[in-house]
Every structure is written in C-alpha cells, then in structure tokens.
C-alpha positions in Angstrom: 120.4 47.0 83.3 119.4 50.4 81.7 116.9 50.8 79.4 116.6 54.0 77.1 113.6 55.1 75.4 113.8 57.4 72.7 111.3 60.7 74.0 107.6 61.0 72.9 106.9 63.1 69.3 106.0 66.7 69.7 102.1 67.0 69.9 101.1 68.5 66.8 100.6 72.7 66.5 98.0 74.2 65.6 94.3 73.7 63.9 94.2 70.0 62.4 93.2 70.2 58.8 90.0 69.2 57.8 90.0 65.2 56.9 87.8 66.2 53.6 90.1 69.3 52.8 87.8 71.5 53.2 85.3 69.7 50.6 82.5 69.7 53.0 83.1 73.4 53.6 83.0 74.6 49.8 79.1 72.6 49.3 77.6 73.7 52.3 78.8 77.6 51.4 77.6 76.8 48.2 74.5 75.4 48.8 74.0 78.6 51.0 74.9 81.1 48.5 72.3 79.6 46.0 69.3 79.6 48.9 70.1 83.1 49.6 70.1 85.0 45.9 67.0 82.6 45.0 65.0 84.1 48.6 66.6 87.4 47.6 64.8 87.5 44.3 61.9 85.9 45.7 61.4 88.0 49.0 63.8 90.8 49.0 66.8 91.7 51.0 67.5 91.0 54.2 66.6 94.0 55.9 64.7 93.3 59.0 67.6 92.3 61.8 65.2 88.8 62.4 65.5 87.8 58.8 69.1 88.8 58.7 70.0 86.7 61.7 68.5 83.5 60.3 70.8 84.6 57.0 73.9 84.6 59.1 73.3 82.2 61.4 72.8 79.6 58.3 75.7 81.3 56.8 77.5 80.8 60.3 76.2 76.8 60.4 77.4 76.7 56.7 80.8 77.4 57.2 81.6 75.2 60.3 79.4 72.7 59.3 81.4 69.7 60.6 80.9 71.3 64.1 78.9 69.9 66.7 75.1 71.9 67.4 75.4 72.7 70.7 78.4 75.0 68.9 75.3 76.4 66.3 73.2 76.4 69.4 75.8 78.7 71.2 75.5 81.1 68.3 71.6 81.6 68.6 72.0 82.0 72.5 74.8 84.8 71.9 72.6 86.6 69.5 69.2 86.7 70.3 69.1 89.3 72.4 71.3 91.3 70.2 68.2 90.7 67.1 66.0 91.5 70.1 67.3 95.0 71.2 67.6 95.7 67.1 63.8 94.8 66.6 62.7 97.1 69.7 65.1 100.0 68.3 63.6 99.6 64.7 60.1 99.8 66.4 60.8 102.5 68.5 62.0 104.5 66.0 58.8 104.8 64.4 57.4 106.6 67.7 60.2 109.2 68.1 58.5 111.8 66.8 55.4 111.6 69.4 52.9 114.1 67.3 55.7 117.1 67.3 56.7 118.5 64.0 60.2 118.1 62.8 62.9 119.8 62.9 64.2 120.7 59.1 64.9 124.3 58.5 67.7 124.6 61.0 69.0 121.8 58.7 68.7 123.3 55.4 70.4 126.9 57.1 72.8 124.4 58.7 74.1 122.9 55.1 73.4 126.1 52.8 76.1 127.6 55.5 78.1 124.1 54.9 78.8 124.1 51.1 76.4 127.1 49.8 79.6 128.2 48.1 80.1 125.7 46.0 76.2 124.7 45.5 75.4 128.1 44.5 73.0 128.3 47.8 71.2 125.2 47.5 71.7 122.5 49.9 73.9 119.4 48.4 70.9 117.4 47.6 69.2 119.7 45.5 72.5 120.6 43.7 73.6 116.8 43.0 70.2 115.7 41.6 69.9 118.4 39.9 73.3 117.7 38.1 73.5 114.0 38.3 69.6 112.5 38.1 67.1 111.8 35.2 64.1 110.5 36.0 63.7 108.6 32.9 67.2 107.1 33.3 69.2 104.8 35.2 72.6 105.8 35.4 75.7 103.1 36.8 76.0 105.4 39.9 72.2 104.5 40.4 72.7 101.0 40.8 75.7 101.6 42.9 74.0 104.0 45.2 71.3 101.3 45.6 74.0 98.7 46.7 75.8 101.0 48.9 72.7 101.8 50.6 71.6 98.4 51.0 74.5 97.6 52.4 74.1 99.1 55.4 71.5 96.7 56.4 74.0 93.7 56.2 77.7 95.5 56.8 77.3 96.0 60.9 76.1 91.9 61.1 78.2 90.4 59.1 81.3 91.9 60.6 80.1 90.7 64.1 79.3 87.6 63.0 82.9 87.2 61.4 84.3 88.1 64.8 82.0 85.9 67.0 83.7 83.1 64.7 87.2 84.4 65.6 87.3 86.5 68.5 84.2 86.6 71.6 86.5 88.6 73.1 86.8 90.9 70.3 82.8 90.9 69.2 82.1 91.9 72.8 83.7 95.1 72.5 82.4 95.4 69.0 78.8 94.7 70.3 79.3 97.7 73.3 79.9 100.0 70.9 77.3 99.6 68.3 74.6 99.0 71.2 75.8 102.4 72.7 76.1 104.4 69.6 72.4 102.8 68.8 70.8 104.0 72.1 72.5 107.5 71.3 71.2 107.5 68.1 67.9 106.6 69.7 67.9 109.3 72.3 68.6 112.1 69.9 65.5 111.0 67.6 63.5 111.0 70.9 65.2 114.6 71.9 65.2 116.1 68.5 62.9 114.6 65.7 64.1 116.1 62.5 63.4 115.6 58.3 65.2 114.3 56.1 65.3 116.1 52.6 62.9 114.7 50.8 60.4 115.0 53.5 61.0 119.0 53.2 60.8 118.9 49.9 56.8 117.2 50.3 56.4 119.9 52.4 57.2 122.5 50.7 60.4 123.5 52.3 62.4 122.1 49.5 62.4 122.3 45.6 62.1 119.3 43.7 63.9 116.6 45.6 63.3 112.3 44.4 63.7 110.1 47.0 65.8 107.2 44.9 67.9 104.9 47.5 66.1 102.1 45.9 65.6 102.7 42.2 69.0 101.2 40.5 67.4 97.5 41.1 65.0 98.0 38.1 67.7 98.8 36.0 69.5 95.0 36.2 66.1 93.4 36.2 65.9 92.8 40.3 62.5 94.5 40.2 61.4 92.2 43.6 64.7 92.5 45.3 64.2 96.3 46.8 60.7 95.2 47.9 61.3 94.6 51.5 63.9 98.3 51.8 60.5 100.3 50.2 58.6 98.2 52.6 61.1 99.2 55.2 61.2 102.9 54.6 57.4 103.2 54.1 57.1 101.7 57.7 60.1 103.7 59.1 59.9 106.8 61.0 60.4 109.3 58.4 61.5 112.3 61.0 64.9 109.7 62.3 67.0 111.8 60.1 69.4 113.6 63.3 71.8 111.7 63.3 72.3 109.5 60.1 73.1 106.2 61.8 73.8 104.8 58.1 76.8 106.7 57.7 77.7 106.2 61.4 77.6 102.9 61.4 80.1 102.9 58.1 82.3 104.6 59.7 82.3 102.1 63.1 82.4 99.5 61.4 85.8 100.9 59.4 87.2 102.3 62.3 87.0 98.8 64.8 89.2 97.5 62.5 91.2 99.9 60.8 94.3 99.5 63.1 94.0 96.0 62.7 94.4 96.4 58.8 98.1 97.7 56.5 97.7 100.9 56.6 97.8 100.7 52.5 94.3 99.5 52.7 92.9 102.4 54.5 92.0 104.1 51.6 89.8 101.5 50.4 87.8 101.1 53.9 87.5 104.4 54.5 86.0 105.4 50.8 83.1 103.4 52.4 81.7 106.0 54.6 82.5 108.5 52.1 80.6 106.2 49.4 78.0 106.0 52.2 77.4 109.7 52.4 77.3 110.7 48.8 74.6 108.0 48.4 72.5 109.5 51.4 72.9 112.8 50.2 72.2 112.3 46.2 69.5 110.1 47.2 67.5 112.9 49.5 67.9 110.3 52.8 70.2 112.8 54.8 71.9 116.2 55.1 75.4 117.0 55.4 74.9 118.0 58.7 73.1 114.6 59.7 75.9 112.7 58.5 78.6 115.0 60.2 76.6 114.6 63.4 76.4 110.7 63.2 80.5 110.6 62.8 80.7 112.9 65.7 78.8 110.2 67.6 81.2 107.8 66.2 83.7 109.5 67.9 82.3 109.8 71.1 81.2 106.4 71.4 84.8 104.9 71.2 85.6 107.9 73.7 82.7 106.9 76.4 82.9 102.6 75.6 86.7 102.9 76.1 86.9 104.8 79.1 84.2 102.3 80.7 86.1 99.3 79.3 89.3 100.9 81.0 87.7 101.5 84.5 86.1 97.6 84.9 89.8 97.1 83.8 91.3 98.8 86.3 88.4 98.2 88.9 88.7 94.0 88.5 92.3 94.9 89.0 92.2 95.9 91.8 89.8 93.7 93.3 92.3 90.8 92.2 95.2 92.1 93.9 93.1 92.8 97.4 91.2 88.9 97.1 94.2 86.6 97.5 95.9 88.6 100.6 92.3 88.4 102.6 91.4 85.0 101.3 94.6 83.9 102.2 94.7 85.1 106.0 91.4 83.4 106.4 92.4 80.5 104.8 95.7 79.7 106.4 95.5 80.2 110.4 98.5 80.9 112.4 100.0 77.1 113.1 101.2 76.5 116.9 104.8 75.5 117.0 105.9 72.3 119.2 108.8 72.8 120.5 109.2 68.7 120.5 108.7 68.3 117.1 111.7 67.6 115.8 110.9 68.7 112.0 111.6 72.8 111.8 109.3 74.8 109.4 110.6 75.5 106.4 110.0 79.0 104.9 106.8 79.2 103.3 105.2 78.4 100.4 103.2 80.4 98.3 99.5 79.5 98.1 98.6 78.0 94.9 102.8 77.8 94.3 104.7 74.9 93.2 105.7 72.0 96.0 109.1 70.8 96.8 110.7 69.4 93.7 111.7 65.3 94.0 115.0 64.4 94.2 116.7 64.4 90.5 116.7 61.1 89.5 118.8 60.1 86.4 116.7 57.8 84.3 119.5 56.2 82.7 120.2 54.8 86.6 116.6 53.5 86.8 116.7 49.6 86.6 114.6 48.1 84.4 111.4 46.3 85.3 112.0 42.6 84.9 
C-alpha cells in the first residue's frame, strides 16, 4: 500500500512583519525625536562627532528596538574607532598651522581672477554681503544659511549610519572614502595653512567681512541652539580653510549615492553642495577657490579608493584561483592501484563537489510503514 502526502508549504519570503505593526517602532522614534530637540535647546547641536554618535546610535537603538543588544552592541564596536579617528582629526586640526602665518593673499588673487568680472573686483564674499546682509536684520536666507551650515556636522553620520543599517558592505566603502578624503584634507592643512575670509578681513587684508554661519538661530528664538557651533569655531583652527571639507563632504556624500538614485532627483541632491557653497562663501567661512579645491579632492578620492578597492579585488582573486589547486595536491596523495581489487576507480570527483546521486526511487512505490 501507497501512501501520498501532499508536499510541505513554501517557507515564507522575505522580512516577517513586525507582530505590533510597527507600533513599537513609531514610540521609540518618537520618544527619541522629543529627547533630542529638548537636549538641542538645552545644549546645542550635535556638533562634536562623540555627542553625535550617542545621537545616532540612540536613534539607531530606537528604530530596531525589538532587536537583541549584542545587535546595539555591534553598532558601538563598528563605530568607535570611526568617532575616535574624527576626535583626533578635529584636535589636530587646531595644530596645523604650527606658528607659520597663513596663506590668504594667494587666495583673494586666486578668486578676484575667478569672478572679478562679475564682482566688480572684489572677491565673492565681499560682493554678497555687501549686497545681501544687514547687520540689524535677519533675513529668511539667514536662517537657511545657518541650517545648511549646520548640517554639515550631521549629513556625513547620518548617511553612514543609514547604510550600516542596510548595507556593511556598502558603509565600508563609504567609510574608505571619507577617512581618505579626511586624512587628505588633514595633510594639506598641515602642508599649506591658509585663512579663511573673515580672518583676512581682521587682519586687514580684507574690507569689512561678518563672520555669520551662526546668526539665523536668533531670529526663530533658538538663541541656545548655535551654542556648541560658536563654541566649535572659537576652538577650531581658524587657518583649516585649504580645502573646505564642508563643501567636500556635500558633495561625497551626494555623489556615493547618486547612481543609486532616478536620475530625476539629481537636481535636488546636487543643489546641496551648491547650497553648501553659497552659505560658506556669504558667510566669510571659505573662498571660491577653497571650495573648488575640496571638490577636486572629491574627485580624486573616488579615483585613488577605487583603484585600491579594484586591486585587493583582483589580488584576492587571484589568490583564490591558485589556493584550491595547491591545497588540493597536498590534500589528496596519489592512491596506489591493486591490481586485485576488483572495484575500478571511477573518474574523479571534484573536491568539495557533489557525491554519487542514490538510485531514483519513486515514492509512490515506497510501502507504507505499518
């Protein structure tokens, strides 16, 4: 007798939904969001790379909150020496200069030769404030300039913590190339310390040029929330100006995932960099030529990172294709033949390759078990 059995469901595809949908989720993002504008009014912005870690790490623990810690804990471990190498770059910074003075009239020659056309000789800073700023008035771009300049603090972070959720792979490479195009950017302030504007201007190189990156918080009533950036610059190294890693880490940051994106949204991300440099510029942080320089570096950081990432690619390769022919000789020695044993060799099988297939048995022959 025969029995039939009708075959096993399909396992289920895919993520399982959440048991709560998504309940759990929605107050743990919440109760975050409310914890983070009341420090933000309290403290400041997140500014320091420590302070923004424990932001996005919460934010992180927040959104897969039903997970397991050693998953949180894996986070942390992945990160820390990323928040590390950002502390010792934002504390090196401060000793680039080393006593020398600055470089800053090769600059101003550099962008009077740029757009003294248009600016009626005056480098762009000069000419934008001078058409653009009151200092007894806060104007909408002010506010926006403040947020767009904040948000480089928080842009670079927050996009590799959204792909360390969704792609290690992914945030790896990310991570290569903003630690490289740091450590350039590092080097040249080492190499060649220059100004920014509004440190010519102190000095007399300059006319009248306001240093206002910060001011359009006043105007909605966030009077304590640009504490910790004036805290920041006033600590800073104020001759870090060649390149402007603000605008070059825009553009990265747009650029890593632009082919990813429709290409009817690359508009939209790339009027981020070019948001990025009017605000450095209006707000006497850069020159033209500082920002022109820092997407040069851009460039040549996906150039150098890539060409690296291709050669380990090709080098494990080809250290692949030579390991299983000499682990395999080693592994498998030569077999005497007995010419008594009545059994010929078969032709061989691969290492590691499937074994001889059982007969094909019908299961509709199989009797039952009593």
């Amino acid at each position: 007798m025969a029995v039939l059995t009708d075959p096993p469901p399909p396992a289920p595809a895919g993520p399982t939904a959440s048991p709560d949908g998504g309940r759990r989720r929605v107050v743990a993002m919440a109760i975050w969001g409310i914890a983070f504008v009341a420090a933000w009014l309290a403290i400041g912005l997140p500014t320091d790379p420590a302070y923004a870690f424990l932001w996005i790490w919460a934010g992180t623990i927040a959104w897969h909150s039903s997970r397991p810690w050693r998953s949180h804990l894996r986070f942390a471990r992945d990160w820390i020496p990323v928040v590390l190498l950002l502390a010792a770059y934002n504390l090196s910074r401060g000793f680039a200069d080393n006593g020398a003075t600055p470089h800053a009239m090769e600059l101003i020659v550099a962008d009077r030769f740029l757009t003294g056309w248009a600016t009626g000789g005056e480098v762009p800073t000069i000419w934008l404030q001078e058409h653009l700023y009151r200092p007894d008035q806060v104007h909408w771009w002010d506010v926006a300039v403040s947020w767009i300049y904040f948000s480089h603090f928080v842009a670079t972070l927050a996009a590799a913590a959204v792909l360390w959720l969704r792609d290690r792979a992914r945030w790896g490479a990310y991570m290569r190339r903003w630690g490289f195009l740091c450590a350039a950017g590092l080097a040249t302030y080492f190499i060649y310390p220059a100004a920014p504007p509004w440190w010519a201007a102190q000095n007399g190189l300059l006319g009248d040029v306001a240093r206002i990156s910060t001011r359009g918080w006043k105007e909605i009533g966030m009077h304590g929330a640009g504490n910790l950036l004036n805290a920041g610059q006033i600590a800073s190294n104020p001759v870090a100006a060649m390149p402007s890693l603000h605008t070059a880490f825009a553009l990265f940051v747009v650029l890593f995932f632009l082919r990813a994106t429709r290409k009817r949204w690359w508009p939209l991300l790339l009027a981020y960099p070019l948001a990025m440099t009017f605000t450095l510029i209006y707000s006497g942080e850069h020159y033209l030529i500082d920002v022109l320089v820092g997407w040069a570096y851009v460039g040549l950081t996906f150039l150098v990172v890539g060409l690296a990432e291709r050669w380990w690619a090709a080098r494990g390769a080809r250290r692949a294709a030579l390991a299983p022919a000499g682990e395999a000789t080693a592994a498998e020695p030569t077999r005497a033949v007995d010419p008594a044993d009545p059994a010929p060799a078969g032709p061989a099988t691969p290492a590691g390759g499937p074994a001889d297939p059982a007969p094909a048995t019908d299961p509709a022959t199989v009797p039952a078990e009593r």
